[in-house]
C-alpha positions as CSV (number, residue, x, y, z in Angstrom):
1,X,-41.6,26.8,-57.9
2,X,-42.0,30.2,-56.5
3,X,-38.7,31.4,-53.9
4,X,-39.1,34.0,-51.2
5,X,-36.3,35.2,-49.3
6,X,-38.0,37.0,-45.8
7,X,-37.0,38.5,-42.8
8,X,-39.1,37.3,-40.0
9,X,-40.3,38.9,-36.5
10,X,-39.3,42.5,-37.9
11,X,-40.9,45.2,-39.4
12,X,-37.4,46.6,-40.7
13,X,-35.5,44.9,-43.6
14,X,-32.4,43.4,-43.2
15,X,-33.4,43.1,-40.1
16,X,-35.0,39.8,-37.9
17,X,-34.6,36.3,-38.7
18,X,-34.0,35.3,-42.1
19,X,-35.6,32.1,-44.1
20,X,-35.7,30.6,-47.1
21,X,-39.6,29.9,-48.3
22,X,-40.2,27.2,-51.2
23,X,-43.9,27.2,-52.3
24,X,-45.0,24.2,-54.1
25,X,-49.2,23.3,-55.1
26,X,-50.4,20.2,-56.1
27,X,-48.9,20.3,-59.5
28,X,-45.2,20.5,-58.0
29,X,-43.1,17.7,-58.6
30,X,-42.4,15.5,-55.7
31,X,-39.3,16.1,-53.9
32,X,-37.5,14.1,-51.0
33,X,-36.7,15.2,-47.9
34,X,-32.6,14.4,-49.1
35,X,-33.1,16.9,-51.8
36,X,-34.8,19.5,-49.6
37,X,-32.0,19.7,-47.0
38,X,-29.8,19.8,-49.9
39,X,-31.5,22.9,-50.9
40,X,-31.1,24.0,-47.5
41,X,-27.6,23.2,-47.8
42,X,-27.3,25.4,-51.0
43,X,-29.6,28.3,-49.5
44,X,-27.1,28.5,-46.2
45,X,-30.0,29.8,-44.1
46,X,-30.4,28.6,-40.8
47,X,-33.6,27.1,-41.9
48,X,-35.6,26.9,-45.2
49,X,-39.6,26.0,-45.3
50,X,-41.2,24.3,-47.9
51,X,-45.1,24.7,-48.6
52,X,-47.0,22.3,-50.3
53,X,-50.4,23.4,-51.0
54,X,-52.0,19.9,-51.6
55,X,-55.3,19.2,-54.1
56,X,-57.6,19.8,-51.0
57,X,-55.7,23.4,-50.2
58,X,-54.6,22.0,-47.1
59,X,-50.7,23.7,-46.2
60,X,-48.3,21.2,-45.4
61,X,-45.0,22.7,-43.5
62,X,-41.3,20.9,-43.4
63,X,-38.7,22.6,-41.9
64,X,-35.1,22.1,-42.6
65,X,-31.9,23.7,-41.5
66,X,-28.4,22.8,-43.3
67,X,-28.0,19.9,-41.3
68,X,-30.8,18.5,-40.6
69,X,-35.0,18.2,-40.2
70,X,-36.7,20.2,-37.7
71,X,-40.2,19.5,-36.6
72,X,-41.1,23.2,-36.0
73,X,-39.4,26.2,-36.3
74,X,-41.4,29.8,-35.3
75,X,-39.3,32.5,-37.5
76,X,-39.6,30.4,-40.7
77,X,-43.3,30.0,-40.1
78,X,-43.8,33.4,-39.8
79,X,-41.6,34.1,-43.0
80,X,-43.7,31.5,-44.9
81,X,-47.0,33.1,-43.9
82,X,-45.8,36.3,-45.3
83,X,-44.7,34.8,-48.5
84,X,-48.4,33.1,-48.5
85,X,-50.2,36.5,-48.3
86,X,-47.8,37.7,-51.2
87,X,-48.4,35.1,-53.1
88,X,-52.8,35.0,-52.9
89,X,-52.1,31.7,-51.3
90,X,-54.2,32.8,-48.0
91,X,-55.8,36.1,-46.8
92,X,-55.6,38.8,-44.3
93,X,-58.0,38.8,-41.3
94,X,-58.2,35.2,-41.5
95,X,-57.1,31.9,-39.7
96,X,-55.4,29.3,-41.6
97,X,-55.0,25.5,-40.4
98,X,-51.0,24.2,-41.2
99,X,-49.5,20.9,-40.8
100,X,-46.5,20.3,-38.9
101,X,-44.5,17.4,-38.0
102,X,-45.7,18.0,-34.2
103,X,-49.6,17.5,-35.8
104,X,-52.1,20.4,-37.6
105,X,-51.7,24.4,-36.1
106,X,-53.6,27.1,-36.5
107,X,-52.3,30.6,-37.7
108,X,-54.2,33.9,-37.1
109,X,-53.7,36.3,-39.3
110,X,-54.1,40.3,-38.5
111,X,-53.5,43.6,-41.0
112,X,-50.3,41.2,-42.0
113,X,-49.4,40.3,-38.4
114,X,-49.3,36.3,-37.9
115,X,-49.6,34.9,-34.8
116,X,-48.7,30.9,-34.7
117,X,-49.8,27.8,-32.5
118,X,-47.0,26.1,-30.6
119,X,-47.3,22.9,-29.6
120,X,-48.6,21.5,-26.5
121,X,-46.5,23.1,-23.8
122,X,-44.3,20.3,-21.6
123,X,-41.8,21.2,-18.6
124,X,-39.5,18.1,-19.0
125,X,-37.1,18.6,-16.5
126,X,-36.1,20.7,-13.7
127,X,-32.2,20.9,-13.3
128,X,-31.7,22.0,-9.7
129,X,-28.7,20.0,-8.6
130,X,-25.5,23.1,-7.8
131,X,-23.0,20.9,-9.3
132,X,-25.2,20.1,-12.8
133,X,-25.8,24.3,-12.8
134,X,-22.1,25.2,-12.5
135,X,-21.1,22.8,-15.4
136,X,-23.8,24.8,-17.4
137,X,-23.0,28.3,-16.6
138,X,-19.2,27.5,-16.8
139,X,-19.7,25.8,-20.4
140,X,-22.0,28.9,-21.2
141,X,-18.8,31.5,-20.4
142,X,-20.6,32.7,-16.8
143,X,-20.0,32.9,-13.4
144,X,-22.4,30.4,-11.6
145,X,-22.7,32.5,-8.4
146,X,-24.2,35.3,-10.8
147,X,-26.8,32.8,-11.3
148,X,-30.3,35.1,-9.8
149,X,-31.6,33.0,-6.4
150,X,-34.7,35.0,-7.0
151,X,-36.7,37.0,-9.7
152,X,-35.7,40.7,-10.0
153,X,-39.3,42.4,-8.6
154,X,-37.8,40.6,-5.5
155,X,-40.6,37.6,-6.1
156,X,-40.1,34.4,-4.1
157,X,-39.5,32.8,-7.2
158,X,-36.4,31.2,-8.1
159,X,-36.1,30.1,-11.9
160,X,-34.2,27.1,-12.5
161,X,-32.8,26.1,-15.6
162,X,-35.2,23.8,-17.2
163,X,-35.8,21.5,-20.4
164,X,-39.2,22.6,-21.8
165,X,-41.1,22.3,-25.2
166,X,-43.8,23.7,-27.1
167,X,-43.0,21.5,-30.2
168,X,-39.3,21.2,-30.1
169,X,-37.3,20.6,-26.4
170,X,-35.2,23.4,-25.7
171,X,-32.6,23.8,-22.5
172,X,-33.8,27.4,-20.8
173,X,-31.1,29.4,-18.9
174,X,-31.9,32.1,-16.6
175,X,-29.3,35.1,-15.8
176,X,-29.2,37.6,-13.7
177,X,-29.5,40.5,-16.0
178,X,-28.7,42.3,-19.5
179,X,-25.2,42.8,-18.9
180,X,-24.9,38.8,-17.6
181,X,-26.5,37.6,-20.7
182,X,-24.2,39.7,-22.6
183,X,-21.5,38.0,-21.1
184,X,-22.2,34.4,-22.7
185,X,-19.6,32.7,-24.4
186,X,-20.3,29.3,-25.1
187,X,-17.8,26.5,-25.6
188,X,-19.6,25.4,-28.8
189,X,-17.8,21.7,-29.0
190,X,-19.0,20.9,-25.2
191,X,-22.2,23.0,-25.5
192,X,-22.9,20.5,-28.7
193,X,-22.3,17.2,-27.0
194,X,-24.5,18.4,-23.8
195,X,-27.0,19.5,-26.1
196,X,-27.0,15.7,-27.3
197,X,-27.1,14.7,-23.7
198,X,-30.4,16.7,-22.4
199,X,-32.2,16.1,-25.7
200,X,-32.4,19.8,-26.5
201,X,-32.3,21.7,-29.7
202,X,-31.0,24.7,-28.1
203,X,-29.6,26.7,-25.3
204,X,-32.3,29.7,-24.8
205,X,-30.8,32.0,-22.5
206,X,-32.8,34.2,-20.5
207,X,-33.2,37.8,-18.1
208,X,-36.2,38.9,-17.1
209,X,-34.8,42.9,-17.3
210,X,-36.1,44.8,-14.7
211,X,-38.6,47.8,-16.4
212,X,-38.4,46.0,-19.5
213,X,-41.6,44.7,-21.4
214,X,-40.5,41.7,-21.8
215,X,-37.6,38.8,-21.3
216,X,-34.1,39.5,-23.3
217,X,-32.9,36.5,-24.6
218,X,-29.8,34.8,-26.7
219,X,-30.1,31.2,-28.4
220,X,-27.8,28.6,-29.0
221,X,-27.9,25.6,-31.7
222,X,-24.8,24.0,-32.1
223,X,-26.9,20.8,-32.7
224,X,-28.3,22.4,-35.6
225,X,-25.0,24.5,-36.9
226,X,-26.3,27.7,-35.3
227,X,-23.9,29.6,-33.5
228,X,-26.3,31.8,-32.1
229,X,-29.9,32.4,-33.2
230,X,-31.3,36.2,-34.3
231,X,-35.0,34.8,-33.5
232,X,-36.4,31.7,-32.4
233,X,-40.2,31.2,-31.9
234,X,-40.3,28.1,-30.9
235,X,-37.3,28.5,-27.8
236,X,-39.5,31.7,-26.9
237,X,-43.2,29.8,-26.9
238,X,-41.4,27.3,-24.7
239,X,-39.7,30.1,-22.8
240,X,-43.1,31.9,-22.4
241,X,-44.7,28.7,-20.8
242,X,-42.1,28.0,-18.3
243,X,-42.9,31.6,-17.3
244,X,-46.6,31.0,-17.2
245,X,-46.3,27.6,-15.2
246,X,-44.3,29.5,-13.0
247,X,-46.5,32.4,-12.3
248,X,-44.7,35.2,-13.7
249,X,-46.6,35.5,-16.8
250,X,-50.7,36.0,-17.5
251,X,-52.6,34.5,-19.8
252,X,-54.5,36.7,-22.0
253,X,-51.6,39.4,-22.2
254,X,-49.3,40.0,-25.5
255,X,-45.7,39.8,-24.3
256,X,-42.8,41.2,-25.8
257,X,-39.7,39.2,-26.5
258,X,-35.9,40.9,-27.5
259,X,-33.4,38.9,-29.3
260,X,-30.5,39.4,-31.8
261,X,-29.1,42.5,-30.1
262,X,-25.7,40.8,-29.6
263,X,-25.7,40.3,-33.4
264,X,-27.2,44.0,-34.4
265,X,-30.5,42.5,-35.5
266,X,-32.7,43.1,-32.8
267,X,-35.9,40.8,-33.1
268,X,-39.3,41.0,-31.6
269,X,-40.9,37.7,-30.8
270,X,-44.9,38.7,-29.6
271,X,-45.9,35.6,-27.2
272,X,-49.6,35.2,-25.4
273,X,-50.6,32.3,-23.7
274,X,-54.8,31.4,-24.1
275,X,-56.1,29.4,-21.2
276,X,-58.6,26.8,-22.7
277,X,-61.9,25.4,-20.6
278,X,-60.4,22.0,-21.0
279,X,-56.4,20.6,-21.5
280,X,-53.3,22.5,-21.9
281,X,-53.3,26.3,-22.8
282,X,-52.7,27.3,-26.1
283,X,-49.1,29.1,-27.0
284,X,-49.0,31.6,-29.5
285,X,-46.2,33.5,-30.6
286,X,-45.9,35.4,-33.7
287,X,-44.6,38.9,-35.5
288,X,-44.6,40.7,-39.0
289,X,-41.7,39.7,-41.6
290,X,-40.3,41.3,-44.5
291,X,-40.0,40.4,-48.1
292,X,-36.5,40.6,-49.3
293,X,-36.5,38.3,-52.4
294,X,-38.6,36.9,-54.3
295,X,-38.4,34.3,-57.6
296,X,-38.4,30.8,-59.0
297,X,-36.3,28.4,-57.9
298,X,-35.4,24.8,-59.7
299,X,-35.8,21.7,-58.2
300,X,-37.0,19.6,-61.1
């Protein structure tokens, strides 16, 4: 089976996201889901994909980190779709249906830029309550009365922290500004367990920087045995429709999303939200990755 090694939402090498691709048609042998987290395991990337291109040429995505199943994960698809334009497996200037765990997405794909459908965007849960916040902010290293009672173009918004998902249930965090979110030191052991408690995959922490394209952010999966995340797709799509329920964001505009520049691998997540006649908007994010290996890999 063919092995890619790729940096994802990047147009520098060693630089982005990193994940392990696995490609596997219909005459791959079948493998478990045990065996592919132990790969996983083996690969020591925060998450691996495999691809099985099935007798119909439908794609079929599982994502896995070392520890566990995920049901989505943005910088890995984006790393696979670049390992499937390598590989002849699908072609520029195209769309491409690909089945998730969270159901069948679509991927747009443009001179080698991939843009990727989220999930149905859901805003779980508010968390307003000043003694729940402080817990939060104190567990997360900062000073709640740093927390930002309003946005920074002076709106009359105030951002709460809020559980929201696109796919995958993420806690989102806003501070007041770059050198606040800078400041973040989790308590990883407490962070974990209140991860467990909310139901959230991560801690996506957020500033919307004042003459800045676009929100900085910093992520946090202890659940998933990330310390802290160079790019995450998924946090961001859910990041970028908390902002669009809220007003501060359009539909119909690219957005611009920093992240990694605490760990000197500064990664840009592109985010646009597509209002639809009928139902829920459709969240794209998406990027360019990087080949950095490529090979075969044995699973048999």
């Amino acid at each position: 089976m063919k092995f890619y090694v790729v940096d994802a939402f990047t147009e520098e090498l060693m630089g982005g996201n990193t994940a392990g691709v696995v490609l596997m048609d219909d005459s791959a042998p079948y493998i478990t889901k045990q065996m592919m987290k132990k790969t996983a395991e083996e690969l020591k990337y925060n998450i691996t994909v495999f691809v099985r291109r099935d007798a119909d040429g439908r794609l079929m995505f599982k994502y896995f980190s070392p520890v566990d199943e995920l049901d989505l994960c943005g910088h890995a698809t984006i790393a696979a779709f670049t390992a499937l334009l390598d590989i002849g497996w699908v072609e520029d200037n195209n769309s491409y249906v690909y089945c998730t765990p969270v159901g069948p997405l679509e991927a747009i794909i443009q001179n080698g830029f991939v843009m990727i459908e989220q999930g149905e965007g859901k805003i779980i849960r508010i968390v307003n309550s000043e003694i729940e916040m402080a817990r939060m902010y104190e567990i997360l290293g900062l000073d709640f009365q740093n927390v930002p009672a309003e946005l920074p173009d002076g709106g009359r918004i105030r951002l709460y922290p809020a559980i929201v998902s696109t796919g995958i249930s993420d806690m989102l965090v806003p501070v007041r500004d770059e050198e606040e979110l800078s400041k973040v030191d989790p308590d990883y052991h407490v962070l974990n367990k209140m991860s467990k408690d909310y139901g959230a995959a991560s801690f996506h922490i957020f500033t919307l920087a004042e003459g800045k394209e676009g929100p900085h952010c910093r992520n946090f999966a202890p659940l998933y045995g990330v310390k802290e995340d160079i790019a995450t797709g998924t946090s961001n799509a859910s990041l970028l429709y908390y902002l669009y329920k809220n007003g501060v964001m359009k539909s119909g505009i690219k957005y611009v999303f920093t992240q990694g520049e605490k760990l000197g691998r500064a990664s840009r997540i592109f985010g646009q939200v597509e209002e639809k006649e009928k139902g829920s908007p459709k969240i794209l994010v998406g990027g360019t990755g990087r080949i950095l290996i490529k090979g075969t890999i044995y699973l048999e």
